[in-house]
N, C-alpha and C positions, 0 to 999 in steps of 0.2 A: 397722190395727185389730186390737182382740183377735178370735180366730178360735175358740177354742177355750181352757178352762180346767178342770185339773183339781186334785182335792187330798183328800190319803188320811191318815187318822189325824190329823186337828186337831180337839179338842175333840169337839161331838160328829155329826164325820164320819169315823167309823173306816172303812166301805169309801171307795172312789173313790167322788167326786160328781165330776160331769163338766157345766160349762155349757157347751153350744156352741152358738155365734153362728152356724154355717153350717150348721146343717142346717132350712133353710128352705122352707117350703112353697110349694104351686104355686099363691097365693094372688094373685089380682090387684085385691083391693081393700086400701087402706090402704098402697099401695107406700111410702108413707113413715116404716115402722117398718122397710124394709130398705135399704140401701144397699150396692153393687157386692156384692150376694149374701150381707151379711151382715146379721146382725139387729142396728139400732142403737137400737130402743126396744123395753125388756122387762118387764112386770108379773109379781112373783112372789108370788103368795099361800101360805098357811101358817099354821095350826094355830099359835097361842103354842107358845116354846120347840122347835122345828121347826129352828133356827138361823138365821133371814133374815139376824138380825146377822152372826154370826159368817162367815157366808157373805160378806157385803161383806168384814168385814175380812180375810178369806183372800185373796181377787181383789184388792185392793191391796197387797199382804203387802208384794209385788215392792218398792214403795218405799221402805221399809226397806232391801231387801238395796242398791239403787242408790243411796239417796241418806241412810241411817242416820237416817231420820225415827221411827224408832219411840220412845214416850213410855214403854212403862211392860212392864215383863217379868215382873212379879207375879201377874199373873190364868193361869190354867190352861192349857198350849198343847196338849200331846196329847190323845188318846182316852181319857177316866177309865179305860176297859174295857179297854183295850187292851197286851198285852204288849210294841209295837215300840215303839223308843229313839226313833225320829224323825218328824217328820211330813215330805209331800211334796209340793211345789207343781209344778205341769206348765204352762207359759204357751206356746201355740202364737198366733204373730201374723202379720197378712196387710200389707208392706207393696208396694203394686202387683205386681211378679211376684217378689218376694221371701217367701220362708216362714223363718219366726227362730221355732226353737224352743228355749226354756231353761227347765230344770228345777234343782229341787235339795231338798235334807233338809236339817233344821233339827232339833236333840234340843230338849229341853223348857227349858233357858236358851235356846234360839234361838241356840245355836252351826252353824256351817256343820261337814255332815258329808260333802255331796258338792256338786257345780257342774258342771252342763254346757248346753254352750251348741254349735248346731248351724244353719245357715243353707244353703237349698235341700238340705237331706239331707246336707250335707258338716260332716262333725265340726268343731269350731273348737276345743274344749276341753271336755275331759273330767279332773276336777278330785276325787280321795279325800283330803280332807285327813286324815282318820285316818291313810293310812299313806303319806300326802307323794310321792302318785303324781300327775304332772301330762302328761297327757297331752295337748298342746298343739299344733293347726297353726293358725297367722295366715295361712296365704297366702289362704284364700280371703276374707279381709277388707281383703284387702290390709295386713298389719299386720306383714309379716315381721323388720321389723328392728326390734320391741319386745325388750328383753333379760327374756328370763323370770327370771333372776337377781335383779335387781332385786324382784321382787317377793314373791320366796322371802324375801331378805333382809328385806321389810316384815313378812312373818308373821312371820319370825324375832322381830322388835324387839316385836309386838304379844304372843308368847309370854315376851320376857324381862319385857315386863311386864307380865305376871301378868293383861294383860286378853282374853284369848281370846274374850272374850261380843261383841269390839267387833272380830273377827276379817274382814279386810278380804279381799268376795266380790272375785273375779277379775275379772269383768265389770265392776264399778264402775273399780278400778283399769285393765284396757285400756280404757274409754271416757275416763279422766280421762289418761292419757298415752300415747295412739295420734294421730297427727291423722289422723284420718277427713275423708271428703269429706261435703257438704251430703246428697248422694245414697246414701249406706251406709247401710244396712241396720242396724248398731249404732246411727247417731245419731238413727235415723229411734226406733227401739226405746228409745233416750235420752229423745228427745222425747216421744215419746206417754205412758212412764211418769209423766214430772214432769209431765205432764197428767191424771194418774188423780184422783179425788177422793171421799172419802167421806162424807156428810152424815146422821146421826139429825136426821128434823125435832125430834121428843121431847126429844131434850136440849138442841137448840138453844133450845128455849124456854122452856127453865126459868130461875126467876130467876137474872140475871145482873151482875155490875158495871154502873154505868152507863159506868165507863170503858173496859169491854170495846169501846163503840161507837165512842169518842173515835176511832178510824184515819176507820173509814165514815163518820162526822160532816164529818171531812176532808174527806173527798173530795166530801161534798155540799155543802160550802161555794160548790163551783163550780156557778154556775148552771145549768149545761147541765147537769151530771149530776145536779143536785137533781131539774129538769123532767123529765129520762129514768125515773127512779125514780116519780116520781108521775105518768106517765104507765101505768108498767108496773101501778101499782096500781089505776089506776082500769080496767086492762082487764081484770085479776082480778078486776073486779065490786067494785074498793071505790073510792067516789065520793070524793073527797076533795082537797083541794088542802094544799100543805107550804112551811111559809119555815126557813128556818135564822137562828138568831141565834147571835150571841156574846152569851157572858159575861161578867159581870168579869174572872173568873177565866182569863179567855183561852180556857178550852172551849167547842167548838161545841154546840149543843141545836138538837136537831130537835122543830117544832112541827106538829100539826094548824092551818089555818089558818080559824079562825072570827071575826068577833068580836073576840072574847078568845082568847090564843092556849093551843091547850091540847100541853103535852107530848105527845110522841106515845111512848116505849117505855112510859110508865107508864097510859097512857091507851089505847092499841092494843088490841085484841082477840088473844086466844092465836091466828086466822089468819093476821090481819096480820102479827104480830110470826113468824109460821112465813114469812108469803111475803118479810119483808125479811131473814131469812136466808139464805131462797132466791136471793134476790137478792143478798146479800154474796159467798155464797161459789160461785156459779153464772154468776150474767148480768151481774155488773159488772165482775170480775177481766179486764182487759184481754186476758191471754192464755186462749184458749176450751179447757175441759175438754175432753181424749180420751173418759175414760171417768168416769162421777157414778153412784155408786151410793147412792143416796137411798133410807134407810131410815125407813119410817112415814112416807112422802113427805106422806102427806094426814090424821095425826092430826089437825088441829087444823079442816080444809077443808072446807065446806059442799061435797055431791057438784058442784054445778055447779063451784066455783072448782078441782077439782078437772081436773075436763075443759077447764078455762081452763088449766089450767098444763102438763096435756101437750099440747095442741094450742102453746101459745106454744114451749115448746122444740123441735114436731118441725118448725114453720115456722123457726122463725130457727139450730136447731142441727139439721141434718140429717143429720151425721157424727160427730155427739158419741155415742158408746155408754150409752143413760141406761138405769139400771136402776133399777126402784123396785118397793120391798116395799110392800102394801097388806093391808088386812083390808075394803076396801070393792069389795064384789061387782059394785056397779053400774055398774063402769069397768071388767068381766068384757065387755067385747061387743063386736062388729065394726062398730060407730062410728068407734071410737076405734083399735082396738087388730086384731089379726083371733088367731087358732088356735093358730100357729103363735108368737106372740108373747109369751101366757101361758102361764104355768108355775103349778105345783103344788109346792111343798116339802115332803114328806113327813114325818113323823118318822124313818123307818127312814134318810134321810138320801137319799133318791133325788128326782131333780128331772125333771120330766113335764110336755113342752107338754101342752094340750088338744087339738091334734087328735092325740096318741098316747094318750092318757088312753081313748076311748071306741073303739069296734068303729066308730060312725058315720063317713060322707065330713060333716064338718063344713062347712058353706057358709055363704056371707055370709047369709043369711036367717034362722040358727037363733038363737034365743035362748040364751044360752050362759050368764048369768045364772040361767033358768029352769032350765038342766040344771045344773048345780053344786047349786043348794040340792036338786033330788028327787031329787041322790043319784046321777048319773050320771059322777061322776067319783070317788066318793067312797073307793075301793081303792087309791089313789094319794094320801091325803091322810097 
């Protein structure tokens, strides 16, 4: 699991913000926002423009540099304010008694300016592409007989042509031709990455193609997965029952079932249509999210379906790392969540559980709701 995350001069976090999963409190109610001592359900509230977003997109960054997912290079990547040429991400990860630390800089194209990667304190590589310094041990990944050559020669080919922006990190390259065992600490770091995921409920719910749904229509054609789905909806408190038809035209359509049958994306409520994205890109992909960083998770969500939708992921995803931005206070309390779990996003760019926020021993009895609005946390917002 992620253990710790930091990152310096991206947009607008020019010092270090620092999330860390492991420094958990002596809290023994709600043990199910931690697992093996780390925090794997986190509420982050914040002030508009605060960066909640930008914050998700940095803690996934990683998947770009691994798997060259990134869409678009045009929006602003450094500190507007800021003098330095690069930004910097720090990923410390917990995999059972393995610690895989990798960092690295990025200039404002999102060229790679350094790489390094470190497993139980032992250097694995230490990488200045500026000045083609590769400072290199595989033994302790057991990976000695990779030819570093080979890979020189791949940057070589990516500078003759002219594309450096698509400059190929280290790391992705020894994962894709090292054979690693099931049990290394690389594949384990392989794995979790292509398990990160990041979701705006907000834009998921603006209007969309209808054929955007055509994949997910698919797959509800099968009856088992249609029943699982309208199961999960009538437990988010929406009563309702669903049939799938064909069309002429060969595409599937999903219906409310009354009656008369009524379309259901054009007929939906702005919740429903938040929770079947929730459900797209969360609870029905076969393989289970590492890490879901779900931003404005609850725009569109009545407070109760709210409190329906973290309790259903802390029961059934116990080890998924869920992180969610809210502006709704009322999911502020040690019901659901305890002290040590909520966060505060400042504007100065600093991130503060609530029981570091007050001089108080914060206990399962306090209203924490009630102290946020008179203003008891309020120097940290």
């Amino acid at each position: 699991m992620l253990k710790k995350f930091t990152v310096r001069n991206y947009k607008n976090f020019k010092r270090p913000l620092t999330v860390d999963f492991s420094k958990v409190g002596g809290y023994r109610f709600n043990t199910d926002c931690v697992s093996d001592n780390i925090i794997t359900k986190l509420l982050i509230y914040g002030r508009n423009a605060t960066g909640k977003t930008n914050l998700g997109v940095a803690i996934t960054d990683i998947q770009g540099i691994m798997f060259d997912t990134r869409q678009s290079d045009n929006d602003i990547f450094l500190n507007a304010d800021s003098d330095e040429t690069t930004a910097e991400f720090t990923y410390e990860f917990e995999f059972g008694k393995d610690i895989v630390l990798y960092s690295y800089c990025l200039d404002e194209k999102r060229v790679l300016y350094t790489e390094k990667l470190s497993v139980n304190g032992h250097k694995v590589f230490d990488i200045d592409f500026l000045t083609a310094v590769y400072d290199v041990d595989l033994k302790k990944v057991c990976a000695e007989t990779i030819v570093i050559d080979m890979y020189r020669r791949a940057i070589e080919e990516t500078r003759e042509q002219q594309i450096a922006e698509k400059q190929l990190p280290f790391l992705r390259w020894l994962v894709n031709n090292a054979a690693f065992g099931s049990d290394s600490p690389l594949i384990k770091l392989y794995s979790y990455v292509n398990g990160m995921r990041m979701q705006s409920i907000r834009l998921t719910t603006q209007n969309r193609p209808e054929k955007s749904y055509d994949r997910f229509y698919e797959m509800l054609a099968n009856n088992q997965n249609l029943k699982a789905f309208e199961d999960f909806l009538n437990a988010m408190g929406i009563e309702c029952k669903l049939v799938m038809k064909t069309l002429p035209d060969g595409r599937n359509e999903l219906y409310f079932k009354y009656h008369t049958l009524v379309p259901f994306v054009k007929n939906a409520s702005s919740g429903t249509i938040a929770l079947m994205n929730l459900y797209r890109f969360f609870i029905m992909p076969a393989a289970e999210a590492s890490l879901f960083y779900m931003d404005e998770f609850d725009a569109f969500y009545h407070y109760e379906m709210a409190d329906h939708v973290i309790k259903y992921i802390k029961e059934n995803y116990p080890r998924c790392q869920l992180i969610m931005t809210t502006h709704n206070t009322n999911l502020m309390n040690n019901r659901l969540m305890r002290p040590d779990c909520l966060m505060i996003l400042s504007q100065y760019g600093t991130l503060t559980a609530l029981c570091d926020a007050t001089e108080r021993e914060l206990r399962e009895g306090h209203n924490l709701e009630k102290m946020y609005k008179s203003g008891e946390f309020e120097k940290y917002e």
